[in-house]
N, C-alpha and C positions, 0 to 999 in steps of 0.2 A: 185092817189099818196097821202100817207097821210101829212097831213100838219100842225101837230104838231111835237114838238121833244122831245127826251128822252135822257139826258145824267148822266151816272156814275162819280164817282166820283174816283174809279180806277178801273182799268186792271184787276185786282188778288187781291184777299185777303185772309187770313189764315182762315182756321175755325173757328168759332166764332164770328170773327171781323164782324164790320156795314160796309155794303156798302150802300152808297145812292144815287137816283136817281132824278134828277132835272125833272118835266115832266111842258109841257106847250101844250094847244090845242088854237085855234079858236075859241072865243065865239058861234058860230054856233055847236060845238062839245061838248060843256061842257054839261056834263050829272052828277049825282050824283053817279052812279056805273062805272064810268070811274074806267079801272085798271090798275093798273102795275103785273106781273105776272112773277114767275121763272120757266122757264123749264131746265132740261138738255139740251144739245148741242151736239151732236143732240138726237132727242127727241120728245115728245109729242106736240112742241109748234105749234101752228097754223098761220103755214108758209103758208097756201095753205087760212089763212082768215075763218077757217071754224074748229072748235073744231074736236083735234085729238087725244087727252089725259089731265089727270086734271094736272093744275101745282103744280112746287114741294114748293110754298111760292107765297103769294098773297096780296093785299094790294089795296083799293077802294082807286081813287085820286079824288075828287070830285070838286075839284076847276079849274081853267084855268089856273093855273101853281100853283106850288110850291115842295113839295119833299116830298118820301117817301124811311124810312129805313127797312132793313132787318139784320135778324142776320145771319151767316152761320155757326151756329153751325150743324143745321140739316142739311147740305148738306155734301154728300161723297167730296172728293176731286176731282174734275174733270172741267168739261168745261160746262157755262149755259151761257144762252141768256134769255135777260130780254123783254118781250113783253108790247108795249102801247095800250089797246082795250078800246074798246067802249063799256060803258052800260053793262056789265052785257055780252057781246057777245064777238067776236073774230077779228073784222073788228079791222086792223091795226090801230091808232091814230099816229105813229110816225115809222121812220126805227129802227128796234130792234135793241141790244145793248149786245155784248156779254162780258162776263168776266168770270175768272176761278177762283177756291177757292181751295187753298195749303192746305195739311194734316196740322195738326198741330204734332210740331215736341217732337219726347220722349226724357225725363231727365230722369238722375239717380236719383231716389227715394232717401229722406232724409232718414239721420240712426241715428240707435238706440245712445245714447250720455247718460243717466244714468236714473234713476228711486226713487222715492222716496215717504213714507208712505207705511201701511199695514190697515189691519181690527180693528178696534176697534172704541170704544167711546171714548179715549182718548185723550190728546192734539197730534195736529200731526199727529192722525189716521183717519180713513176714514170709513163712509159706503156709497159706492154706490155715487162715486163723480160724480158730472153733471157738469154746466158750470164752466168755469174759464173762467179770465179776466188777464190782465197785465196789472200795473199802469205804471207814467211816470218812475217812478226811479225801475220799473223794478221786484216789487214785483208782484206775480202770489196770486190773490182770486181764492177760490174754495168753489163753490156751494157742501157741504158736503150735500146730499139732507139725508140719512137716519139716520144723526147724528141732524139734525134739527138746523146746522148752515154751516157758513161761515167760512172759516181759510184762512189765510192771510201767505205767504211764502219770502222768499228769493228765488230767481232762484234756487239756492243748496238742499234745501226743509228745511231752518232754519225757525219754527213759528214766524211769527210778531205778530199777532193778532186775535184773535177770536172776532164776532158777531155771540150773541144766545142770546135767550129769549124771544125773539117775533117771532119766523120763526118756519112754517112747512112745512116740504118735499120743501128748494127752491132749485131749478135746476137752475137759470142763476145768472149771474153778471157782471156790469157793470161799467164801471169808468167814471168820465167825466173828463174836463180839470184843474178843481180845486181837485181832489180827493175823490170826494166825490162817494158814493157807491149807487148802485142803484141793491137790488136784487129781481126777478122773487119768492116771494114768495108763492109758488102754493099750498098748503094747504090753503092760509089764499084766496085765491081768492084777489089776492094784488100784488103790486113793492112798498118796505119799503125802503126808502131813509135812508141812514146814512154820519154821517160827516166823513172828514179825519182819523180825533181820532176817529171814533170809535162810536158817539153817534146818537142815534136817532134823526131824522130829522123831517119826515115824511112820508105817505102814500100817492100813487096812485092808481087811480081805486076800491078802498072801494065801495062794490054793483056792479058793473057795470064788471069785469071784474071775466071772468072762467077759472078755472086752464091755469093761463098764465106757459108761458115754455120757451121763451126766451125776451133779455132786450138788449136795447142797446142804445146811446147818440153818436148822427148826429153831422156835425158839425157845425150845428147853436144850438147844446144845445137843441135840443128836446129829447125826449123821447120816442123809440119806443116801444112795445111791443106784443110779439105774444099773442093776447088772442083765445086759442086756442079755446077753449068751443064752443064760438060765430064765430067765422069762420073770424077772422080779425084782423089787427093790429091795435093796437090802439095808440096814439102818445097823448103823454101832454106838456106842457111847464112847461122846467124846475123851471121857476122862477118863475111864478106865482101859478102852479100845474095846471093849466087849462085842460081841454081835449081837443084838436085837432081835426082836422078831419082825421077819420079814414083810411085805406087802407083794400078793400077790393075784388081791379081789383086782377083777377088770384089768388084768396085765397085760400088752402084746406091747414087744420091741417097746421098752422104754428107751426113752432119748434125754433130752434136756428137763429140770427139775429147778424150781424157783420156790421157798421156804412162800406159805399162806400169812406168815405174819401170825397166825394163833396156830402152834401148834403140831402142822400138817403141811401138807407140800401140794402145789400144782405138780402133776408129772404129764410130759409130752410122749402121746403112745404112736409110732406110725406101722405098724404091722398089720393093722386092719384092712391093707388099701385095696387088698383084690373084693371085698364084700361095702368099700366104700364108707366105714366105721371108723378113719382114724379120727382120732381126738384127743385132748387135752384134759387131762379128768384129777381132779383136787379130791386128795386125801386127807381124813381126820387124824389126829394123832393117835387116834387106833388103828391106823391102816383103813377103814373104811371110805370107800367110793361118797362120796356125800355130793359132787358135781360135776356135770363138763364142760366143756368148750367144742363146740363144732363138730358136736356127732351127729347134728340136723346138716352138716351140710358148711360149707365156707375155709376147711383145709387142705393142702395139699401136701403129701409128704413133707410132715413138718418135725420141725428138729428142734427147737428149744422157744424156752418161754419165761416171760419176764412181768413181775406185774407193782405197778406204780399203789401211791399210796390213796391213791382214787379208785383204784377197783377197777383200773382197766387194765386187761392184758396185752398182751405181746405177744406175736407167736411167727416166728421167721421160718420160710418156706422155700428149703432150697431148689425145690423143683421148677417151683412158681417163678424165682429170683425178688420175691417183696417179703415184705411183711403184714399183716392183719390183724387190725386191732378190733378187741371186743371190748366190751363192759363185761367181766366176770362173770361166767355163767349165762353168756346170753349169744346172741347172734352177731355177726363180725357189723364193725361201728365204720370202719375206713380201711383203708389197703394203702402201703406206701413203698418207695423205695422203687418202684418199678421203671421210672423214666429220669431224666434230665443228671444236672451232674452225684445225685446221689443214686444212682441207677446200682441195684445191685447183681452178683451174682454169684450163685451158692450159698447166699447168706447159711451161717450153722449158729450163730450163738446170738443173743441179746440181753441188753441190762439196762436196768433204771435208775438213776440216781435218786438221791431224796429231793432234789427241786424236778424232777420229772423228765430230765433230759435223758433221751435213750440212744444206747449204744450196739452197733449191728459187728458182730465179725463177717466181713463181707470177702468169705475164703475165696472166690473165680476172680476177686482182682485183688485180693493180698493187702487188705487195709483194713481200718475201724473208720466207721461212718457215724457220723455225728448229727440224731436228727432233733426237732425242738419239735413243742408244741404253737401254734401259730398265738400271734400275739395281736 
């Protein structure tokens, strides 16, 4: 009879969501490859003690109790039992433990709401926009990456503000909670800080950092950034400029980076795509992998990501020419932007305002696309 225990923490959970498992053995039992293990129900799991198939999600517990989670994004929707084994083998540690994982459910796709800018070097026009950002009062920045600046808008697309003069080819931008600006300028190998008005501040990353692509301010005021070159994110402090330590658990080709709201950052990975693994994976404010997006499946070489204050993301795909929205952590909810007058193409950048309206730089035709949630 085994005589440790294994308990969940629910029944059922939707795809994506964590479920966790409290496990506890007998100091007699305690092994360093102790596992927890998911199979389907019924399934592969090693009901009979004795390996019958490999499980669908796995996790070593090494200690004599404590907990381990899982995402269930990569699981179909159906029925799993969760197994306690010993060492590396299949000898029960506890009575298994079953729970089931709901589809996650489809929304109507956000719509098309108006468009604004064309092609040129002029004020207000555009080559090849990559990120945008949204301040608190609601102004939309825009990485004009082949105008070799930034322009600054009203929601409507009235100019506020141009910064140029020092920027090549930037693709991100970022705001923190004082206004202050912070863009991915990837030509210069650099993130060049500016004030509210407009003025230069300073530089991050000077040497040290390869065409970064995406920027973003946590909410304790760090500084993330994708350096893509080098295979990592790199993080400063805002107030001193210091370097950080780095993230570089689950790294390929960082791209675009949107702050978690506690802490941590979504970072959009697309490096994976010969083996079919890109994805979108949220970091703790330790640097640790804690979730994905779309490593079961649902992106295409994707460039940046944006997530509303509902827990749903964003995630724009310039290969595809749309965008793919999930519920955080889970499997894609709708797809947008692919036809009629909000049709995109090359999409590189997106952002969410606080009433939920989202903003696409739509670099193949040189404008910001403006789409709502259906009402």
């Amino acid at each position: 009879m085994p005589t440790g225990t294994l308990v969940s923490d629910a029944s059922s959970v939707e795809q994506g969501e964590r479920i966790t498992f409290s496990y506890s053995t007998p100091p007699s039992t305690v092994a360093p490859k102790n596992w927890v293990g998911i199979y389907a129900d019924p399934g592969n799991g090693p009901v009979d003690q004795r390996y019958v198939g490999p499980s669908t999600l796995w996790e070593y517990t090494p200690l004599a109790s404590g907990t381990v989670s899982f995402f269930s994004g990569a699981l179909a929707p159906g029925n799993y039992i969760a197994f306690y084994l010993a060492d590396d083998g299949y000898a029960w540690l506890a009575d298994p433990v079953r729970f089931s994982v709901r589809a996650t459910p489809q929304t109507a796709p956000p719509v098309f709401r108006d468009a604004f800018g064309r092609r040129g070097p002029g004020p207000g026009q555009f080559s090849s926009p990559a990120g945008v950002a949204v301040d608190a009062r609601g102004q939309l920045w825009v990485a004009d990456t082949g105008n070799d600046r930034v322009q600054a808008f009203t929601r409507s697309g009235k100019l506020v503000r141009v910064l140029a003069g020092r920027l090549d080819a930037p693709q991100a931008v970022a705001l923190d909670n004082a206004g202050n600006i912070y863009v991915a300028d990837t030509g210069n190998n650099r993130v060049v800080e500016y004030s509210w008005w407009g003025g230069f501040v300073r530089e991050f990353g000077a040497g040290e950092l390869d065409n970064p692509r995406g920027v973003a301010i946590d909410t304790a005021g760090r500084l993330w950034v994708s350096d893509t070159g080098h295979q990592r994110v790199a993080r400063f402090d805002t107030r001193t400029g210091a370097a950080l330590a780095d993230v570089t658990e689950k790294v390929s080709s960082p791209q675009g980076i949107t702050s978690d709201g506690a802490g941590g950052a979504w970072v959009v990975h697309n490096g994976r795509a010969a083996s079919g693994n890109v994805a979108v994976v949220r970091y703790s404010a330790a640097g640790k992998a804690v979730a994905s997006i779309g490593a079961s499946g649902g992106l295409a070489t994707p460039a940046d990501v944006a997530v509303n204050a509902g827990d749903d993301a964003y995630v724009v795909m310039p290969g595809y020419g749309g965008v793919a929205q999930f519920r955080a952590a889970s499997r894609c909810r709708a797809d947008f932007g692919t036809d009629g007058p909000g049709a995109l193409s090359s999409p590189l950048g997106v952002a969410v305002d606080t009433a939920g309206q989202i903003f696409v730089a739509d670099a193949g035709n040189h404008r910001i696309v403006h789409f709502g949630v259906p009402v």
